[in-house]
VEXVEXBA-665703 format. One record per residue: residue number from 1; residue in one letter; x, y, z of N, C-alpha, C in turn. Coordinates in pm, whole numbers. Atoms other than C-alpha are relative to their C-alpha. Last residue first. Example, Ala and Ser with C-alpha at 12.3 -4.5 7.8 and 13.67 -1.06 7.14 Angstrom:
! residues 2
REC	2	s	-82	-119	-6	1367	-106	714	-77	109	73;
REC	1	a	89	-119	0	1230	-450	780	90	120	0;
//
This chain:
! residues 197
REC	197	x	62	-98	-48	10360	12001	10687	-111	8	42;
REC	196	x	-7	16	-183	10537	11664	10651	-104	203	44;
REC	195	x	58	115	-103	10476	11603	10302	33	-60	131;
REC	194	x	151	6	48	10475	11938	10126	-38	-100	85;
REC	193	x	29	-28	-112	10856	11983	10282	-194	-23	43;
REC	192	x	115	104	-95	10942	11803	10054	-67	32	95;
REC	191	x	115	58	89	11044	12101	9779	-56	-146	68;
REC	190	x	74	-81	-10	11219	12275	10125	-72	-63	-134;
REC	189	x	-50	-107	94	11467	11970	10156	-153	76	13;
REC	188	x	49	62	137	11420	11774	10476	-50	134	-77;
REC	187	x	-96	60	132	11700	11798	10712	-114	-63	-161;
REC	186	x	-76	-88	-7	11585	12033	10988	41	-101	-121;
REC	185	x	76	-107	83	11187	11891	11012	178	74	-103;
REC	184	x	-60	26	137	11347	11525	11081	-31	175	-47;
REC	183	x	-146	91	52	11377	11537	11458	13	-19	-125;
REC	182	x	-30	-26	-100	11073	11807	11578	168	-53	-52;
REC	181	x	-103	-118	30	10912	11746	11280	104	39	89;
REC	180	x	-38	36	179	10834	11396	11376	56	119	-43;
REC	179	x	-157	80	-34	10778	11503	11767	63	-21	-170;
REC	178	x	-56	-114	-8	10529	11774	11565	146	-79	92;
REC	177	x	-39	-73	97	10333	11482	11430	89	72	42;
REC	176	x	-163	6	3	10342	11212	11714	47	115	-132;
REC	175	x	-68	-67	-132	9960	11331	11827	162	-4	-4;
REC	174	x	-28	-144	-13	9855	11286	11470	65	58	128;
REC	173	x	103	-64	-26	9928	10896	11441	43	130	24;
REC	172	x	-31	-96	-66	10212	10791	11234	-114	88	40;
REC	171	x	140	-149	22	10080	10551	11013	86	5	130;
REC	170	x	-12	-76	-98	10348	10256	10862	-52	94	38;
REC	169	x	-74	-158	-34	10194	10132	10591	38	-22	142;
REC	168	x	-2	-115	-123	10107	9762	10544	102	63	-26;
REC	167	x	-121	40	-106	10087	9506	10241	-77	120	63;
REC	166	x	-155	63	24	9963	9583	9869	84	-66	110;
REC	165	x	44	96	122	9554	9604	9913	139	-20	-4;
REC	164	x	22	-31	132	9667	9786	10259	-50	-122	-113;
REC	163	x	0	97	97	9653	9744	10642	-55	55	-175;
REC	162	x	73	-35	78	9780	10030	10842	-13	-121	-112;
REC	161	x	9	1	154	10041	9952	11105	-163	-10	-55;
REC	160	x	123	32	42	10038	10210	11398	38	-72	-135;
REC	159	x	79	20	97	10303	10416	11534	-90	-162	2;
REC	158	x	39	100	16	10498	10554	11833	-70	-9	-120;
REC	157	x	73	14	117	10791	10781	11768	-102	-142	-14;
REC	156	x	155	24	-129	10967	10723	12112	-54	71	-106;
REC	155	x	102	-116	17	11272	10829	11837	-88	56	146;
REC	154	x	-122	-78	99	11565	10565	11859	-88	161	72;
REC	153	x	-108	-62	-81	11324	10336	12077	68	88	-6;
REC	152	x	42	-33	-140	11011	10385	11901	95	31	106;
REC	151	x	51	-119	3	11149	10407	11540	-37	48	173;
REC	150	x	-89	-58	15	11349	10108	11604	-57	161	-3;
REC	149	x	-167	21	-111	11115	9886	11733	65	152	16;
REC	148	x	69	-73	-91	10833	10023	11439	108	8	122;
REC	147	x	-42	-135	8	11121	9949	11202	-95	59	109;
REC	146	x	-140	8	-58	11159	9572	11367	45	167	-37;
REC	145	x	-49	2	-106	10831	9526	11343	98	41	63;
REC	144	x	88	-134	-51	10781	9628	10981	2	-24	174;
REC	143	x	-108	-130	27	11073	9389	10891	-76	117	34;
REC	142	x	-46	0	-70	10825	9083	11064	134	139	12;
REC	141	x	60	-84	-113	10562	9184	10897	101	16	110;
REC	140	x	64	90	-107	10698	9176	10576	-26	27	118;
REC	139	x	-48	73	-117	10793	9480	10353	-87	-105	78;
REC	138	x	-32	131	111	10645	9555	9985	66	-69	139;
REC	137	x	60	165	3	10401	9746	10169	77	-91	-78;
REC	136	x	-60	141	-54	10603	9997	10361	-46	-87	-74;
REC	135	x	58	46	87	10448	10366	10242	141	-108	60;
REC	134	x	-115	4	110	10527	10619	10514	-37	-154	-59;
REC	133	x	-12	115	87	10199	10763	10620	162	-22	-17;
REC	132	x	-67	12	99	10133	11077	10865	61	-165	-53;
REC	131	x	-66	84	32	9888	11186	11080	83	-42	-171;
REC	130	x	-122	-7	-10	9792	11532	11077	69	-159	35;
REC	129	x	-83	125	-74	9459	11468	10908	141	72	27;
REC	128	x	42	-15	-72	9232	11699	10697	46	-82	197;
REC	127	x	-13	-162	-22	9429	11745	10436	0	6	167;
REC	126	x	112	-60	73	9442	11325	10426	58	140	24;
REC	125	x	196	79	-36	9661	11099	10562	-46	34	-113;
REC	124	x	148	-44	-81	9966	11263	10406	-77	-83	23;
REC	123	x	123	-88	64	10296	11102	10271	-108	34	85;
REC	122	x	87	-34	-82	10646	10925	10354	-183	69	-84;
REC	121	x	132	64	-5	10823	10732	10107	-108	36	105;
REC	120	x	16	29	129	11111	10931	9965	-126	-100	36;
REC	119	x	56	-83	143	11114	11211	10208	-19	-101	-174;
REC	118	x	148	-70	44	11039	10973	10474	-18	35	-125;
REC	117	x	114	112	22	11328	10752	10424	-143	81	-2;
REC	116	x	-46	12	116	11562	11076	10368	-92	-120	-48;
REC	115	x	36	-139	131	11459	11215	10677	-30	-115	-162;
REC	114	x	173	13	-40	11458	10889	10925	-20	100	-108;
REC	113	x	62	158	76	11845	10849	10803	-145	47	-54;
REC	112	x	-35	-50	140	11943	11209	10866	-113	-129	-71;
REC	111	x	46	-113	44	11800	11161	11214	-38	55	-164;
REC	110	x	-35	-119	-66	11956	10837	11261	-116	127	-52;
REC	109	x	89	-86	9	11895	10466	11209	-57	120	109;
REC	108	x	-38	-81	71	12174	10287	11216	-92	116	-63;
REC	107	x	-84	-63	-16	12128	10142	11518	82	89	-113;
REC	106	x	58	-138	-81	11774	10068	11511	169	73	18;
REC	105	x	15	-129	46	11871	9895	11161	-34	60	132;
REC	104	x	-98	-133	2	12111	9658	11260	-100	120	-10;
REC	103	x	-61	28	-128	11868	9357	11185	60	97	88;
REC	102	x	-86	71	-86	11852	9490	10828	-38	-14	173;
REC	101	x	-39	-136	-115	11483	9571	10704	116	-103	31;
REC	100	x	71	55	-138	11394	9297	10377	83	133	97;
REC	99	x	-89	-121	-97	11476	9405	10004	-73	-73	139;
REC	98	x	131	-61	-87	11345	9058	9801	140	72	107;
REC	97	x	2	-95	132	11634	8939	9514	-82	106	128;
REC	96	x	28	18	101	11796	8665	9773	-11	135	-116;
REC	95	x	-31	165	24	11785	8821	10078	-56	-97	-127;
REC	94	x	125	65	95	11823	9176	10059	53	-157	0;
REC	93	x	167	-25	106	11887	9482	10248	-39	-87	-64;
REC	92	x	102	-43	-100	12187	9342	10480	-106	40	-27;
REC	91	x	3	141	-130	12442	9121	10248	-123	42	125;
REC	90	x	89	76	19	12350	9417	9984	-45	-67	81;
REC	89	x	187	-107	7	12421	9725	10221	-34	-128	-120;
REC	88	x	52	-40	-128	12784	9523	10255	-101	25	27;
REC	87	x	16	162	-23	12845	9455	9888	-44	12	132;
REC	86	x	157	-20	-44	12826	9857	9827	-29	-144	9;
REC	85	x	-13	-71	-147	13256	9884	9865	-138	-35	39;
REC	84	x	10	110	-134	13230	9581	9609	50	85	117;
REC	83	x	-87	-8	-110	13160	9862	9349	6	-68	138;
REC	82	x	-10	125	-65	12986	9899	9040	122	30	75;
REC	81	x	-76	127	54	12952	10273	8974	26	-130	86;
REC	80	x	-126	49	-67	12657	10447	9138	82	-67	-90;
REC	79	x	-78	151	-59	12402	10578	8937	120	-7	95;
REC	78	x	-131	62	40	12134	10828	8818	53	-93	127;
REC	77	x	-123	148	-52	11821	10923	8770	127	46	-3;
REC	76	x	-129	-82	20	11482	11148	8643	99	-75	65;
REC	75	x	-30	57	-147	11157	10947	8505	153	104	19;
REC	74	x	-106	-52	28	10931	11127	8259	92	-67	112;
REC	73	x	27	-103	-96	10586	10954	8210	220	9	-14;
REC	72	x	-98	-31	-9	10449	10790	7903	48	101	94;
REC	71	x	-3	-147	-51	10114	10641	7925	190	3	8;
REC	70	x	-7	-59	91	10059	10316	7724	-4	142	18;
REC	69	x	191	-23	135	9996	10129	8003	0	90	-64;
REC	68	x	80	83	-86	10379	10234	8147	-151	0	-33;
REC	67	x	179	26	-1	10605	10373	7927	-65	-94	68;
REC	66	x	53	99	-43	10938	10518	8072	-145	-20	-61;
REC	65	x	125	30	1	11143	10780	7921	-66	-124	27;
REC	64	x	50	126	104	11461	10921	8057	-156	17	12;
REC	63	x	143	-23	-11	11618	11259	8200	-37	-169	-37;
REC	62	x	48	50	161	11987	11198	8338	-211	22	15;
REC	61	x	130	80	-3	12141	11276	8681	-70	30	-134;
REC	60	x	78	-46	-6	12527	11358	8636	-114	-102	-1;
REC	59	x	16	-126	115	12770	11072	8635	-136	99	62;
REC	58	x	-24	31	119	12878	10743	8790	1	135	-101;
REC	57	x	84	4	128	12816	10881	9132	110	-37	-97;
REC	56	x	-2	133	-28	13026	10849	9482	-106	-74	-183;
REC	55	x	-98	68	-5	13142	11149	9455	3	-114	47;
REC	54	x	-61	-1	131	12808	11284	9362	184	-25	20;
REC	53	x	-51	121	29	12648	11180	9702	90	2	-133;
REC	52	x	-27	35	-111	12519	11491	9848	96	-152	26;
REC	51	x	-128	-127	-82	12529	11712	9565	19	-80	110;
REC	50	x	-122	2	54	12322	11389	9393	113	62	13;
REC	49	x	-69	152	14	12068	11318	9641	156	42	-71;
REC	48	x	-23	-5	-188	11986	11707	9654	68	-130	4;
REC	47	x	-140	-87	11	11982	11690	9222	57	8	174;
REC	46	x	-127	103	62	11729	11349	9300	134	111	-42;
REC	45	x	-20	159	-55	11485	11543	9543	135	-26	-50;
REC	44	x	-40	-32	-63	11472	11902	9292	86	-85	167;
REC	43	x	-102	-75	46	11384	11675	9016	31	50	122;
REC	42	x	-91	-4	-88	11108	11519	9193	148	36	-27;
REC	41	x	103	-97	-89	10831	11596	8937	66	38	157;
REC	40	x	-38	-142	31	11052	11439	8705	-15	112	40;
REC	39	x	71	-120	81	10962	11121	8891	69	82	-36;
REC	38	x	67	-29	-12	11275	10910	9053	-104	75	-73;
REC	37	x	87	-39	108	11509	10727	9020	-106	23	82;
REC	36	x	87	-110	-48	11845	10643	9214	-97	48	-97;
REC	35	x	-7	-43	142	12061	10320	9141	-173	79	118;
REC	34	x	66	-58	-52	12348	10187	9374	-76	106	-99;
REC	33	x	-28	-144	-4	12619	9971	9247	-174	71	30;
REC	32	x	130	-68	-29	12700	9658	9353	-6	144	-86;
REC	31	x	-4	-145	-31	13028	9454	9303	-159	15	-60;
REC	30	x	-75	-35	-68	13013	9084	9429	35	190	-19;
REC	29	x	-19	50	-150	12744	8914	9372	99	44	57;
REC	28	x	-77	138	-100	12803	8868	9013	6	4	108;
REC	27	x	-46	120	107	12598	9120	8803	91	-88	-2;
REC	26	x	-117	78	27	12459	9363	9042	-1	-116	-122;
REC	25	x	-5	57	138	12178	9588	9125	165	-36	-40;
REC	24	x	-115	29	80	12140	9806	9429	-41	-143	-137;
REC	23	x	-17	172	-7	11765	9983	9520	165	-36	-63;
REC	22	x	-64	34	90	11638	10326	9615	25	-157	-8;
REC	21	x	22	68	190	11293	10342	9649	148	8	-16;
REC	20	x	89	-92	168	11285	10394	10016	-20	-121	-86;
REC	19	x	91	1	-27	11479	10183	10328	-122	-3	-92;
REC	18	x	27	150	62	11744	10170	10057	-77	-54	108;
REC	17	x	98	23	176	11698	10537	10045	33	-154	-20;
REC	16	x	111	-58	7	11764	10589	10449	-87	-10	-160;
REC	15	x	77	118	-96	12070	10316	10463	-123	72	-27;
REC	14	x	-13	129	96	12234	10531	10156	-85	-37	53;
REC	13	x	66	-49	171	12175	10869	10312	-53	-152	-99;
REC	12	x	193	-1	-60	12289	10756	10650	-65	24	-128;
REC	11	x	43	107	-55	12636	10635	10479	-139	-30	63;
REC	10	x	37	71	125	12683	10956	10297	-80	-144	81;
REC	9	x	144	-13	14	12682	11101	10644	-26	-37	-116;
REC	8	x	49	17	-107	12955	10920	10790	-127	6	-49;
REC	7	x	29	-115	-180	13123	10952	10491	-130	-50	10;
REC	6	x	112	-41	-28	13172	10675	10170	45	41	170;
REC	5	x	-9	-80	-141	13507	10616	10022	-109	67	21;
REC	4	x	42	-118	0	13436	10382	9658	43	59	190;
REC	3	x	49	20	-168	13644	10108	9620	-48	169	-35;
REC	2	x	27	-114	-37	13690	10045	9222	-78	-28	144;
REC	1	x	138	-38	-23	13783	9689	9133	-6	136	68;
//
C-alpha cells in the first residue's frame, strides 16, 4: 500500500480543507485518498493547493463538467492517491459518512490552518459590513462549539453563530476584523484576498 510522507505544513493544509470543502473517499476503510474541487473561477485556489501538496497528488489538476438543473458549470480538481497514511484525518473528520470537527482541533488549529479554512469557506457580510462569515452549516452544534472554543482560545477571535435555512455560520463580528487579518492576512493567496478585505 502506498504511504504517502506528509510535512508539518502539508498537514495544516489538509486539517484546514477538511474543515472546508475538501473531503476523503474510500473503498474499504482502510486507504483514503483526499479529493480537491473546486469552481473554475477558483483556478488560481486549487493550482496554490496543488504546488503545495503535489507530492502528495495523483496528478495535475484537471478541468471537468458538472450539470446541475440543467446548467452546466466548469468544476476544476484533483486527487490524492489511496493511501492508509490519510486513515487518521478519516478516524477524526467523520463518523460514519457525516464530516463532524475533531476533538483535537484547538490544537491543531494554526495560522496556516485558520487561512486555508477561511479561504475556502469564509465570505463577506455585506459591502457595507466588516464582519465576516465562514459558511458551517452542514456542522452540528455541538462541532460549531468546539470551533468557536478553539478559535477563541488559539486566536481570542470571538464570534457569533448565525442561524441559517441550512444550519449555522460562524460570523465574525466587525470589531475582530483586523485581529483576523492580523493572523491569517500573511498566508492567504492574493486571488482571496477579495474575502477578507
Amino acid at each position: 500500500m502506498l504511504k504517502l510522507n506528509i510535512s508539518s505544513r502539508q498537514k495544516q493544509i489538509i486539517v484546514g480543507k477538511l474543515l472546508g470543502d475538501g473531503h476523503l473517499e474510500t473503498t474499504n476503510d482502510i486507504s483514503y485518498r483526499l479529493k480537491f474541487e473546486h469552481s473554475y473561477a477558483q483556478k488560481n485556489y486549487v493550482d496554490w493547493l496543488y504546488e503545495e501538496l503535489k507530492e502528495l497528488a495523483s496528478g495535475q489538476p484537471k478541468i471537468k463538467l458538472q450539470m446541475v438543473n440543467g446548467k452546466v458549470y466548469q468544476k476544476y480538481w484533483f486527487n490524492s492517491p489511496y493511501s492508509p497514511s490519510l486513515r487518521f484525518y478519516a478516524t477524526q473528520f467523520y463518523r460514519g459518512k457525516i464530516k463532524i470537527v475533531p476533538k483535537l482541533i484547538k490544537r491543531w488549529l494554526t495560522r496556516l490552518t485558520l487561512a486555508v479554512w477561511f479561504m475556502d469557506d469564509g465570505s463577506i457580510k455585506s459591502k457595507e459590513c466588516r464582519g465576516r462569515l465562514i459558511n458551517t452549516q452542514s456542522f452540528k452544534d455541538e462541532d460549531l462549539k468546539r470551533l468557536q472554543n478553539a478559535l477563541k482560545e488559539k486566536f481570542q477571535i470571538n464570534t457569533i453563530l448565525r442561524k441559517q435555512k441550512e444550519g449555522k455560520q460562524i460570523y465574525i463580528p466587525a470589531e475582530e476584523h483586523d485581529k483576523l487579518v492580523k493572523i491569517i492576512g500573511a498566508d492567504i493567496i492574493p486571488s482571496m484576498h477579495y474575502k477578507l478585505d
